[in-house]
LUMVEX-596562 format. One record per atom (N, C-alpha, C, O): residue in three letters; x, y, z. Coordinates in steps of 0.2 Angstrom, whole numbers, plus 5000, padded with zeros to 4 digits. Layout:
ALAXYZ/...
***
This chain:
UNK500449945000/UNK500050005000/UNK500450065000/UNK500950065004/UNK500450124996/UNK500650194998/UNK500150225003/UNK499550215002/UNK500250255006/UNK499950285014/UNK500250365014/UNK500650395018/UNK499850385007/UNK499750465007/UNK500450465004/UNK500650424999/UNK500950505006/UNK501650505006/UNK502050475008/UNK502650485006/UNK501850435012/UNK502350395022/UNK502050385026/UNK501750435028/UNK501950325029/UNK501550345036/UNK502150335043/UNK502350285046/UNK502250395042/UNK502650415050/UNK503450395047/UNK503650385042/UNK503750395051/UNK504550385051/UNK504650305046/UNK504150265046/UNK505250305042/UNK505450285037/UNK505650205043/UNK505750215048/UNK505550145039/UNK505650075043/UNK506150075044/UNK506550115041/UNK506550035050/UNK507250045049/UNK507349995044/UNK506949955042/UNK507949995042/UNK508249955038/UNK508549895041/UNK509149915044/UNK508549865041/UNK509049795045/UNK509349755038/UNK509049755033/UNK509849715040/UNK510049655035/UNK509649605034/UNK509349575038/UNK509649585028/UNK509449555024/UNK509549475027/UNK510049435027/UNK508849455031/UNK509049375036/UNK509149325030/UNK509549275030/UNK508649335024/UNK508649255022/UNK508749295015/UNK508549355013/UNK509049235011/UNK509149275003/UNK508849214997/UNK509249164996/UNK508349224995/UNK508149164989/UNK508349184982/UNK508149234980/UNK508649154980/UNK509149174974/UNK508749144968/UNK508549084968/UNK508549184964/UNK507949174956/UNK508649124952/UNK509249134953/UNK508249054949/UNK508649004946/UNK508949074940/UNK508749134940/UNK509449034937/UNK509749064930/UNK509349074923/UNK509549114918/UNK508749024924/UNK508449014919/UNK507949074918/UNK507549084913/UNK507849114924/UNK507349174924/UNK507649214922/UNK507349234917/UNK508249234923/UNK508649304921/UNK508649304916/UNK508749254912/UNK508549384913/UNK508549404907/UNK508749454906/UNK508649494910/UNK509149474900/UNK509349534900/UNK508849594898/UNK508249574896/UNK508949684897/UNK508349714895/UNK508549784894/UNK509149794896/UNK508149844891/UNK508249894892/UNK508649934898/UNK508949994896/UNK508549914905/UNK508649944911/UNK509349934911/UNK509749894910/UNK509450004913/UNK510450014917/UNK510349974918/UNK509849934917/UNK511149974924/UNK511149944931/UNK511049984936/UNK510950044935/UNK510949964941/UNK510549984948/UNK511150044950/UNK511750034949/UNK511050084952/UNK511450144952/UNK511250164962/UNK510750154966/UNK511850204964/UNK511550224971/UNK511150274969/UNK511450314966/UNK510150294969/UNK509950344969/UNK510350414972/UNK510450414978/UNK510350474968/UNK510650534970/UNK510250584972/UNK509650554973/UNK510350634974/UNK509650664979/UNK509250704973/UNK509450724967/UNK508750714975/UNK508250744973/UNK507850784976/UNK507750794982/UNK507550814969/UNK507150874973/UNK506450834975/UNK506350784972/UNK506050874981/UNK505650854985/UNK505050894982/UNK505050954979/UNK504750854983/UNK503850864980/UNK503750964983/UNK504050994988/UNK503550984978/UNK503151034979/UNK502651034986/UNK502350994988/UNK502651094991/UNK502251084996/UNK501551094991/UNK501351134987/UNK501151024995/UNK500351054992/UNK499651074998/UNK499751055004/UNK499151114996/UNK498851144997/UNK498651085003/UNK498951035004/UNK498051125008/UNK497851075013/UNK497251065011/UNK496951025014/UNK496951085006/UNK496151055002/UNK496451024995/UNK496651054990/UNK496350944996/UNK496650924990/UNK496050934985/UNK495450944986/UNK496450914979/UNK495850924975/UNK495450844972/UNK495550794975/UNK494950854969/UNK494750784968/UNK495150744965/UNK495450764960/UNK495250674969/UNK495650624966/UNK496350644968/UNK496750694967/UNK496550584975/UNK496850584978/UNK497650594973/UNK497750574967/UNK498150624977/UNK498950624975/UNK499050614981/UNK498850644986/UNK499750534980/UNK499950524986/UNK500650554987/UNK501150524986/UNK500650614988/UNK501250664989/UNK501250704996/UNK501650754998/UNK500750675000/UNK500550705006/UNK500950635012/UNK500850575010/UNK501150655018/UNK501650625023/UNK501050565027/UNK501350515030/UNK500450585026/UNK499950545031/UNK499250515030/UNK498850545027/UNK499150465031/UNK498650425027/UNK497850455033/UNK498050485038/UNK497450455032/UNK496950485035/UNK496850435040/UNK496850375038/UNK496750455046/UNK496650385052/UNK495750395052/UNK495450445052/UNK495650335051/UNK495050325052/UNK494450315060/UNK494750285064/UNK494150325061/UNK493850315068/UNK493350265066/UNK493050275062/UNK493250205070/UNK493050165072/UNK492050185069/UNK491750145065/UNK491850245071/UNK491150255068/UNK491050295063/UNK490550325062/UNK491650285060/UNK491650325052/UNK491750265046/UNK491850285041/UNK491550185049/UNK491550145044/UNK490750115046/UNK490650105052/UNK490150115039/UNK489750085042/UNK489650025045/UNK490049985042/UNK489250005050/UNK489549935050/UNK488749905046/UNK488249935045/UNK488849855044/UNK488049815043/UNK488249725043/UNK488749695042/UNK487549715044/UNK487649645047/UNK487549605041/UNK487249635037/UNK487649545039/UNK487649535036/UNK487749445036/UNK488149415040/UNK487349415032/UNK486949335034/UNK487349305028/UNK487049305023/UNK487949275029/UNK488449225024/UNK488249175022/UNK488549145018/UNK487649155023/UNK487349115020/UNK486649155014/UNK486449115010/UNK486449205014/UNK486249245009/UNK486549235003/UNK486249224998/UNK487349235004/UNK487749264998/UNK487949204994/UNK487849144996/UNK488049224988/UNK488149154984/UNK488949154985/UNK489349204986/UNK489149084984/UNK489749054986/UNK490149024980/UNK489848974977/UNK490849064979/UNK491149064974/UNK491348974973/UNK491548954978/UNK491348944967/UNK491348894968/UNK492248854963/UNK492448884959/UNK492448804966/UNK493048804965/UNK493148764958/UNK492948704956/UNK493548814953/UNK493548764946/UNK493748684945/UNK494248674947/UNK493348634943/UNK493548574943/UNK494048534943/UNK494248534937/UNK494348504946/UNK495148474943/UNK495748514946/UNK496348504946/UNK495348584948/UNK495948624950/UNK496048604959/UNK495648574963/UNK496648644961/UNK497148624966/UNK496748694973/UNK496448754972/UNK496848654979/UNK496448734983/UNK496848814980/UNK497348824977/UNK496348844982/UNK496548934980/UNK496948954987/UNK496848924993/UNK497249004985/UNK497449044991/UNK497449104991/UNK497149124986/UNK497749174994/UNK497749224992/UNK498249264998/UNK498149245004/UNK498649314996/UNK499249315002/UNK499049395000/UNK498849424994/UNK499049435005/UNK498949505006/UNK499449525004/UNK499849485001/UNK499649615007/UNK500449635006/UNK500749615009/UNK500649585014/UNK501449625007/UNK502049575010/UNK502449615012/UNK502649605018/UNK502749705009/UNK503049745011/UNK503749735012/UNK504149785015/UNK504049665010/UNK504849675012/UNK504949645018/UNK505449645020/UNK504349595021/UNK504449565026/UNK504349485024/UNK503849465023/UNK505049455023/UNK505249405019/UNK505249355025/UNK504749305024/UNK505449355028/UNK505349305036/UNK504649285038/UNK504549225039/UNK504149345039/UNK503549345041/UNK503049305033/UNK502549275034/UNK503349305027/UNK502949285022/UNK503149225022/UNK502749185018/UNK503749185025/UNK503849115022/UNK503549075029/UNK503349015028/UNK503449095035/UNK503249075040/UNK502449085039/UNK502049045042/UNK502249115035/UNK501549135035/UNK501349065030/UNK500849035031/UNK501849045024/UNK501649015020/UNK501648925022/UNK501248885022/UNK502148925023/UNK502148865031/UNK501748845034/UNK501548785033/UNK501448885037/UNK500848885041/UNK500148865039/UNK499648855042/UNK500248875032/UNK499648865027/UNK500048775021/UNK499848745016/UNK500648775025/UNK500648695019/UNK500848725013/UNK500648695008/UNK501048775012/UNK501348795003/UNK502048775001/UNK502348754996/UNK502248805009/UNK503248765008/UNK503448735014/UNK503248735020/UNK504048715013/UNK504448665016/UNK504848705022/UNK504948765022/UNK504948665025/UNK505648695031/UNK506048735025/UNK506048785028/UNK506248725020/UNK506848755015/UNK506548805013/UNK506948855013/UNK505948815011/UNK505748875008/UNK505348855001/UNK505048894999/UNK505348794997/UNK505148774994/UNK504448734995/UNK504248704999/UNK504248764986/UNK503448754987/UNK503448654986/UNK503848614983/UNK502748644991/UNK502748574995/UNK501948564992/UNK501648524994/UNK501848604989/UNK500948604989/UNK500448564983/UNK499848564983/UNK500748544978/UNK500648514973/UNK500348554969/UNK500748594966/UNK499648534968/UNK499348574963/UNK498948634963/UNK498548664959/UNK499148654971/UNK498848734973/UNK498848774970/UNK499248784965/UNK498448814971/UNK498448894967/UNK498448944971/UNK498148954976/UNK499048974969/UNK499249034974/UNK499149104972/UNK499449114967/UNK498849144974/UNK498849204969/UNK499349284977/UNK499149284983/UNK499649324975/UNK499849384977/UNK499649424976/UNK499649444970/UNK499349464980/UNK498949554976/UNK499349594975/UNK499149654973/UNK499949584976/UNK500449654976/UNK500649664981/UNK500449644987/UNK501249714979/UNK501649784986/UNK501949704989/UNK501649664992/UNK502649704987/UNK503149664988/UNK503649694991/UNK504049664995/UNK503749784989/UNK504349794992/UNK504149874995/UNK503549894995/UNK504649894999/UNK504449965002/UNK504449945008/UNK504349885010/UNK504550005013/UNK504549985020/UNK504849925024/UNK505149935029/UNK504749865023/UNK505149815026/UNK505849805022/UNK506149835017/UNK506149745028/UNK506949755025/UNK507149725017/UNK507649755013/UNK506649675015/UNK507049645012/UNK506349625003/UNK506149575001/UNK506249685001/UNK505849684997/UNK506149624987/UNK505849594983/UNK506749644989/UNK506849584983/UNK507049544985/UNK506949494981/UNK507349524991/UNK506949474992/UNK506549404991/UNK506649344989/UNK505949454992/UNK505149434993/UNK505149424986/UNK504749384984/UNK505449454980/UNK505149454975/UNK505649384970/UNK505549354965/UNK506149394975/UNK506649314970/UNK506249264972/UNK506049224968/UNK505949264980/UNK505349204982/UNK505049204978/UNK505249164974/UNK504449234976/UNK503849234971/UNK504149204966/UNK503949144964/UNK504749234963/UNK504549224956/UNK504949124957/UNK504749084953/UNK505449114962/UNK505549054962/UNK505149004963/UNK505248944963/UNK504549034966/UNK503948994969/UNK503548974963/UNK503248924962/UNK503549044959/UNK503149024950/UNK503348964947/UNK502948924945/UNK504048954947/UNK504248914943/UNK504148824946/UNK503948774943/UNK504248824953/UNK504248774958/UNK503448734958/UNK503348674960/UNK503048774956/UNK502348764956/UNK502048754950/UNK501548724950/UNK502348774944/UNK502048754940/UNK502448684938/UNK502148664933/UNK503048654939/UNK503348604940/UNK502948554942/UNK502948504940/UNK502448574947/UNK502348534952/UNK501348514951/UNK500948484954/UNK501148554944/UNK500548564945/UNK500148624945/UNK499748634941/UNK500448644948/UNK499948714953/UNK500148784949/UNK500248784943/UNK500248824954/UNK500448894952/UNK500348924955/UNK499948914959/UNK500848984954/UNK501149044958/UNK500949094954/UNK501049094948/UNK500649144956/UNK500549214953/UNK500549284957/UNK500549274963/UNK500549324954/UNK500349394957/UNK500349444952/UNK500449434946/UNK500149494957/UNK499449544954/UNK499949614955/UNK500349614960/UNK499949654951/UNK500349734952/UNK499849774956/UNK499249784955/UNK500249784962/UNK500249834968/UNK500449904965/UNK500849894961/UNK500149964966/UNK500450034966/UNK501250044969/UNK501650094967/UNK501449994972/UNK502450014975/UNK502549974970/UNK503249974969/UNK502449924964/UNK502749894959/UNK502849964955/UNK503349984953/UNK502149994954/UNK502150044948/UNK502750114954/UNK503150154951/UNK502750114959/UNK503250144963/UNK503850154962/UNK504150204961/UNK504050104963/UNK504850064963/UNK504950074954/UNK505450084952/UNK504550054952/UNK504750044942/UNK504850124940/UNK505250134936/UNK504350174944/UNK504450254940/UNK505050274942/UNK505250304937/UNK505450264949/UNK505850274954/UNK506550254952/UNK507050284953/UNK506550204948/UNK506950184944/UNK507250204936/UNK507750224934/UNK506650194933/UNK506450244925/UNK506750314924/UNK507150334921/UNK506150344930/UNK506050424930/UNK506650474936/UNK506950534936/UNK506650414941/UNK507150454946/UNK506850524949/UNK506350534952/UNK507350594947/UNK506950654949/UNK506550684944/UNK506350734944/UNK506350644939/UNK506050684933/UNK505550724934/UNK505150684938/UNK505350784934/UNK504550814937/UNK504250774933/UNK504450754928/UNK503350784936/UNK502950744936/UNK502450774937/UNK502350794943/UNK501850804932/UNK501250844935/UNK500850824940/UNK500250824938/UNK500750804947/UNK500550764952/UNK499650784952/UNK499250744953/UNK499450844951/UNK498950864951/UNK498650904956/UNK498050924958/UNK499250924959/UNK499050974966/UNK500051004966/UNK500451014971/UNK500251014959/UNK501051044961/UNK501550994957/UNK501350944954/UNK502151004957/UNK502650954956/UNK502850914960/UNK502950934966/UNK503050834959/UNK503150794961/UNK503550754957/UNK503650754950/UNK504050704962/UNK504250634956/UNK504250564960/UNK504250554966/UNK504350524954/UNK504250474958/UNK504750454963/UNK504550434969/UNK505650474960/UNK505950454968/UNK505750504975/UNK506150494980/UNK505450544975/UNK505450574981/UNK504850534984/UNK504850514990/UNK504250514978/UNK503650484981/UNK503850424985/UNK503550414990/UNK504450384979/UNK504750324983/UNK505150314990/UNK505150264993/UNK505450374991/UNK505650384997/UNK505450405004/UNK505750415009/UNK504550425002/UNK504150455007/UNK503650405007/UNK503150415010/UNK503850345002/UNK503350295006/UNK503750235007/UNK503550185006/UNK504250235009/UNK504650185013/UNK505150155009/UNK505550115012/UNK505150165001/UNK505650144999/UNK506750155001/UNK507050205002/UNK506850065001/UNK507350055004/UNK507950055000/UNK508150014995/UNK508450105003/UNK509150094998/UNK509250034996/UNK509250024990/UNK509349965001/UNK509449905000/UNK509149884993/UNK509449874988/UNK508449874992/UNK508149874986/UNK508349884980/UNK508449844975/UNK508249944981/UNK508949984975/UNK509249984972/UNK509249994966/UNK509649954977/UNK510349924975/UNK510449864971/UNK510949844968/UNK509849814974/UNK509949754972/UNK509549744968/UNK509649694964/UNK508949794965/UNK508449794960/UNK508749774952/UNK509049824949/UNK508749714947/UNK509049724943/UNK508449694937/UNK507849714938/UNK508749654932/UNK508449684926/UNK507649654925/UNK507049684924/UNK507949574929/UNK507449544928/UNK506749544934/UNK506249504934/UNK506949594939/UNK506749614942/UNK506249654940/UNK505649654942/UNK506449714933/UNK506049754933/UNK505549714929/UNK504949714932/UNK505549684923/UNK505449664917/UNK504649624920/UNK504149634917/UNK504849574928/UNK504349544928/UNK503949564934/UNK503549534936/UNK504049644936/UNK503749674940/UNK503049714932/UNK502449714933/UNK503449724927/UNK503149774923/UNK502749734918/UNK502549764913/UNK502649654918/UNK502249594915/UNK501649584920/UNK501149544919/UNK501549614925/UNK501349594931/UNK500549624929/UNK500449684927/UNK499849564929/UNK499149594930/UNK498949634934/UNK499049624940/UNK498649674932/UNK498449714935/UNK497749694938/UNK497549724943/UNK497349634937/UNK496449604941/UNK496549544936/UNK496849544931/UNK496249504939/UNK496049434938/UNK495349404941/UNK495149414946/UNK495149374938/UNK494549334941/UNK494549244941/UNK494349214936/UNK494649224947/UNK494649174949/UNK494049144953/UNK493749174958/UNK493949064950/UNK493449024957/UNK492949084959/UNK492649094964/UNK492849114954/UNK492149174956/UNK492449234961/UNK492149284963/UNK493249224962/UNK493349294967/UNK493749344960/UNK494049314955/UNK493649404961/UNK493949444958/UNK494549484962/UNK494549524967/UNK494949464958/UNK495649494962/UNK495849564961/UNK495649584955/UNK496049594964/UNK496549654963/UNK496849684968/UNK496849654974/UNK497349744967/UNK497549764974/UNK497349804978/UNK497349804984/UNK497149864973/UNK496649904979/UNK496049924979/UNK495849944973/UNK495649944983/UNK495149944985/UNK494850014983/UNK494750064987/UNK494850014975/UNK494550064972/UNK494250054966/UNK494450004962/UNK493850094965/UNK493650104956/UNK493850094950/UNK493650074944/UNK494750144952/UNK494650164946/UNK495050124940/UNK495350144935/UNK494850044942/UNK495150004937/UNK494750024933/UNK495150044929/UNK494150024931/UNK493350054927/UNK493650104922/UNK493450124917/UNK494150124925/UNK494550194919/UNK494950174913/UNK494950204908/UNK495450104913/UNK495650064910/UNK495150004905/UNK495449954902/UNK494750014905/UNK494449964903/UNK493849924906/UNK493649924912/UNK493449874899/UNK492949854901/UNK492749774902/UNK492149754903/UNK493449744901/UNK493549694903/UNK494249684908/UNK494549724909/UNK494349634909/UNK494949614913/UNK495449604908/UNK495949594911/UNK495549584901/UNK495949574897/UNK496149664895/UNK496749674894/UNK495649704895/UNK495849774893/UNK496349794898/UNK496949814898/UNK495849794902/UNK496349844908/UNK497049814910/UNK497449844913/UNK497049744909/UNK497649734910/UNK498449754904/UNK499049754905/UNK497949754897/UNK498349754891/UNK498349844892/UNK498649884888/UNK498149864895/UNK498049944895/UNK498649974902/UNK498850034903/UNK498749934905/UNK499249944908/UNK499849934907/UNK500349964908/UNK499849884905/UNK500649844900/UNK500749894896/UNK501249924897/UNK500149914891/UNK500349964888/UNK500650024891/UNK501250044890/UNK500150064893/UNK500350104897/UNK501250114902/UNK501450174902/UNK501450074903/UNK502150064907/UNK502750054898/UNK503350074897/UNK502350014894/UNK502850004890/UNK503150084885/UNK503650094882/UNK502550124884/UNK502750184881/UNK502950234886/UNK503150294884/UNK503050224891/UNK503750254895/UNK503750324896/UNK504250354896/UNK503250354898/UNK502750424899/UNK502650424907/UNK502250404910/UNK503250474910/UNK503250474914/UNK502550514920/UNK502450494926/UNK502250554916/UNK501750594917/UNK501050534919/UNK500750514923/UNK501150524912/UNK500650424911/UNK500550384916/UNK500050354918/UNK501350374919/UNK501550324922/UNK501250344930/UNK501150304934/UNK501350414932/UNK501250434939/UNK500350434937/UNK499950404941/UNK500250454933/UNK499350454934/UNK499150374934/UNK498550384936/UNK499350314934/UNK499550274932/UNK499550244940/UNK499150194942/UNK499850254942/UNK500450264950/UNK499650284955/UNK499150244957/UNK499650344955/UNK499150404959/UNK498350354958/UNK498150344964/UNK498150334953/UNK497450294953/UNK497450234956/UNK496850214957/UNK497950194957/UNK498050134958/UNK498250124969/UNK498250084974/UNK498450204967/UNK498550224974/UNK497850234980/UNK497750214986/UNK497350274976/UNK496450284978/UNK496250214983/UNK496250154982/UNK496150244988/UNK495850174995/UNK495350194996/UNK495150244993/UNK494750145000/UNK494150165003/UNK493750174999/UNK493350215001/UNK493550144993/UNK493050154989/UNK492550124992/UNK491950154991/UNK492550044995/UNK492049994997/UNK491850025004/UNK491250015005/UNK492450055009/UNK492150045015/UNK491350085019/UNK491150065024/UNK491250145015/UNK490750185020/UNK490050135015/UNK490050085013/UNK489550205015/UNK489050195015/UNK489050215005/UNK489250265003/UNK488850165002/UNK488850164994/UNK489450104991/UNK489450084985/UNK489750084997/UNK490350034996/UNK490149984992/UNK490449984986/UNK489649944994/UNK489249874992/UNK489249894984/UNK489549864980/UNK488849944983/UNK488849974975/UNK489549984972/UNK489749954967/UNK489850004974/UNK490650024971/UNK490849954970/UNK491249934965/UNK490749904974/UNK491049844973/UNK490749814967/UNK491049804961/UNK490049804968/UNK489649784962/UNK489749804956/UNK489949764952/UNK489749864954/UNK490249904949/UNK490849864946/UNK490849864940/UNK491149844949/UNK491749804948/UNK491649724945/UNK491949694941/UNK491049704949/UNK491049614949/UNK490449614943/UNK490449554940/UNK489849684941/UNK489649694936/UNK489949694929/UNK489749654924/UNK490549734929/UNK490949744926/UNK491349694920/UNK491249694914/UNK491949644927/UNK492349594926/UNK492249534927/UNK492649494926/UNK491649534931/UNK491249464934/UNK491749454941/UNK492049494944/UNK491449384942/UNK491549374949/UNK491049394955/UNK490849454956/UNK490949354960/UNK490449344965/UNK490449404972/UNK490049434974/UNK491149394973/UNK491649434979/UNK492249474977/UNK492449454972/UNK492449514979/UNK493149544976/UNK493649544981/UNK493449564986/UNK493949524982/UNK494649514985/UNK495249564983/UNK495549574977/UNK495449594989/UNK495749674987/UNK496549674994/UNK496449634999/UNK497049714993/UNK497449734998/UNK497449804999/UNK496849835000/UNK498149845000/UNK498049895000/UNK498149935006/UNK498649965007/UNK497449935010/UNK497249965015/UNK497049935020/UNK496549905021/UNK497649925026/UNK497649875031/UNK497049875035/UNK496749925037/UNK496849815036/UNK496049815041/UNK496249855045/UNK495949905045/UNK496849845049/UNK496549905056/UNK496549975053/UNK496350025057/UNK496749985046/UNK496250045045/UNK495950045044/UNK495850105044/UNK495350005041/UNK494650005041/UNK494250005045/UNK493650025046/UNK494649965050/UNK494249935056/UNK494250025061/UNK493850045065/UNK494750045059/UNK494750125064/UNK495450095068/UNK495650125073/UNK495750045067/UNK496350025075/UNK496850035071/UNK496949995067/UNK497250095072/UNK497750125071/UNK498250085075/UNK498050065080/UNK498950075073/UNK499250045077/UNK499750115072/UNK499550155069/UNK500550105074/UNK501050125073/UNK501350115066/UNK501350055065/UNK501650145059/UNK501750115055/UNK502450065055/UNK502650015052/UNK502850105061/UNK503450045063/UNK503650025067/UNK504250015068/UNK503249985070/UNK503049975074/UNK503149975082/UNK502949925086/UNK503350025083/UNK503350065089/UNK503050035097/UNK503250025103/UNK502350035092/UNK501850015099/UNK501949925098/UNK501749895093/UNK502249885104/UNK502449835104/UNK501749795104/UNK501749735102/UNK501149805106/UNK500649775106/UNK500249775096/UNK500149725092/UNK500249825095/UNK500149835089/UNK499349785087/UNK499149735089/UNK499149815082/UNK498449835081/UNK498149735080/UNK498349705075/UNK497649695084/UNK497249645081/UNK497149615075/UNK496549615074/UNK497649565071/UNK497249545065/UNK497149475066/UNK497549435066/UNK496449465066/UNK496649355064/UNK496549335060/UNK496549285058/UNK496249405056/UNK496249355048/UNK496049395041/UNK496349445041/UNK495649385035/UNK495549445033/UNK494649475037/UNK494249445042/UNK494549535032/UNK494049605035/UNK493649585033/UNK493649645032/UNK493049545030/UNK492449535027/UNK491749615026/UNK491349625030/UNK491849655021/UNK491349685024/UNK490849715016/UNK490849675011/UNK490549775016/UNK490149795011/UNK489749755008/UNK489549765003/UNK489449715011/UNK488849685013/UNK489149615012/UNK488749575011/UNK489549615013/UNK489949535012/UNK490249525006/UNK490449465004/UNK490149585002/UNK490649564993/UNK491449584994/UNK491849574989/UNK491649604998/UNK492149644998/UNK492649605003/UNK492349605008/UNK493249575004/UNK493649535008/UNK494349575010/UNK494749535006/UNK494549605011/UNK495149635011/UNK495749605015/UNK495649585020/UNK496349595014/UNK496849565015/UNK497349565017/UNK497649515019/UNK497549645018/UNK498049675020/UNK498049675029/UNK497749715033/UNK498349625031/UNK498449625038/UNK498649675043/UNK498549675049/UNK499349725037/UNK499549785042/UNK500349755044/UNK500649775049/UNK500549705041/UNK501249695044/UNK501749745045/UNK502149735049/UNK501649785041/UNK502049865041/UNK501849905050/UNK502249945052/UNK501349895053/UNK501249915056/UNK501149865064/UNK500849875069/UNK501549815062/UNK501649755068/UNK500849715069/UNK500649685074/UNK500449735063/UNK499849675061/UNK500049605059/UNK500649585060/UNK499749585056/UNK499749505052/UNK500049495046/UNK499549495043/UNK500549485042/UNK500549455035/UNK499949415034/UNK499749395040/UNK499449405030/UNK498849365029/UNK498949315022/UNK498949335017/UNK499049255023/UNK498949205019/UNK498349165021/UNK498349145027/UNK497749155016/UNK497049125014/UNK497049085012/UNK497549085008/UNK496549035013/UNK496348985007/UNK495449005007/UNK495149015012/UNK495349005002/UNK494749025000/UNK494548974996/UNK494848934991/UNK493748964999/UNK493449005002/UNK493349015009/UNK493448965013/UNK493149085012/UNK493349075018/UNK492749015022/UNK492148995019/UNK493049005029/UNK492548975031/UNK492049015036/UNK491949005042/UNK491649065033/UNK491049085036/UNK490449055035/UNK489949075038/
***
């Protein structure tokens, strides 16, 4: 998730505990330098305190939510029709944000039977999907992302698969690297992406380690999918409906989009995929439908914006407050179409790895 411009002091940095190294046979080479030490840059333009419509995340703080500012409504899980599992195929799962926290994601995977004491997928013919925001804030964002994509290949060996979905810090980290200080019309003043990247938690370490095949398979990455009746994406907004009227569009319209190298494009691009809280208040259940109308799918399955900020329980983004905010599981809410995923690991909440369907 980006959280406005940063939410509070930058993560510390610590070394890198576990290192999963992508086999030989992924690497490729491509357009991209090499990883260079980013140089300083100029910092966003100060903006106004009445943003204008359509949020820019160039601002330092995500809006804290209060507990009676999400409707709540009740809602009968047996009402709801129940996404049904394609035949022949392997359980589903669905892993929230991971953020750079490579320890808490192989533990969390573990614990759901997907890999081994080694780190190695154990699951056969599972189906795994990731929503995005792999890197940013936590120590070890590449990490997380050599796992993925070695888990890709380990799983389809084995039957199954690995996939994932483009987070807003994929399109972060890609302009951050592309554009560096390039200005950027932001829509409230000047902005670029490396300052955005460094004001939402992006890590020198990263950076430095970020190389070809890294970009190449961050910048291939879908943007929505629809599975087993659940509609994936990353976050919990509209404005996928801007891109297209199918899921083949919006996805080919992003590829696109990234491959003509338009840095202006590319932040608008960034800034929409950034938009939260479309589901949570009162018209939420509609905003969802809009989408599952749209692209199909029965429920939407989203990250992005950690429950406890939906829920109103603000915990620390660094985790500061040693108790740190309640998660057991994902958020179920907007009349029950909406499942949200993002546990708030950033914020000493939960990594959330699912299998779906849930059991309510």
């Amino acid at each position: 998730m980006t959280q406005g411009a940063g939410q509070g002091p930058e993560t510390e940095r610590t070394a890198t505990l576990r290192d999963f190294r992508v086999p030989a046979y992924v690497h490729e080479t491509g357009p991209y330098g090499h990883s260079t030490h980013p140089g300083d840059v100029a910092r966003p333009v100060e903006e106004p305190a009445d943003h204008p419509e359509g949020y820019t995340p160039t601002q330092r703080d995500l809006p804290v939510v209060n507990r009676g500012d999400t409707l709540q409504v009740t809602v009968d899980p047996a009402s709801l029709p129940v996404p049904q599992q394609t035949d022949g195929a392997g359980p589903l799962y669905v892993v929230g944000d991971v953020h750079g926290y490579l320890d808490e994601l192989v533990a969390a995977l573990q614990e759901q039977g997907l890999v081994d004491a080694a780190g190695n997928w154990c699951a056969g013919t599972s189906r795994l999907w990731f929503l995005g925001d792999f890197t940013d804030r936590g120590p070890d964002g590449i990490g997380v992302i050599d796992l993925v994509m070695r888990l890709s290949a380990e799983a389809a060996a084995a039957g199954g698969y690995c996939k994932a979905l483009m987070g807003n810090h994929e399109l972060l980290l890609l302009g951050a690297k592309r554009f560096v200080d390039t200005p950027v019309n932001s829509g409230a003043g000047t902005a670029t992406f490396q300052a955005a990247w460094l004001l939402n938690g992006g890590q020198k370490t990263d950076m430095d380690r970020l190389q070809d095949h890294h970009l190449q398979w961050m910048a291939r990455l879908d943007a929505i999918e629809e599975v087993d009746g659940y509609l994936l994406v990353h976050s919990d907004t509209t404005a996928y409906l801007d891109y297209g009227d199918s899921i083949e569009a919006v996805n080919d319209t992003v590829r696109e989009t990234l491959t003509r190298n338009d840095a202006d494009e590319c932040w608008d691009l960034f800034r929409k995929f950034t938009k939260r809280f479309s589901f949570r208040d009162e018209g939420g259940a509609d905003a969802v439908r809009s989408l599952l109308d749209t692209y199909g799918g029965t429920r939407i399955v989203h990250g992005h914006s950690p429950i406890p900020y939906l829920l109103g329980e603000v915990g620390s983004e660094d985790g500061e407050d040693s108790a740190g905010p309640v998660v057991e599981g994902p958020h179920v809410y907007a009349e029950g179409l909406a499942i949200a995923m993002d546990g708030g690991v950033t914020m000493a909440g939960k990594l959330l790895v699912q299998q779906l369907p849930l059991d309510i």
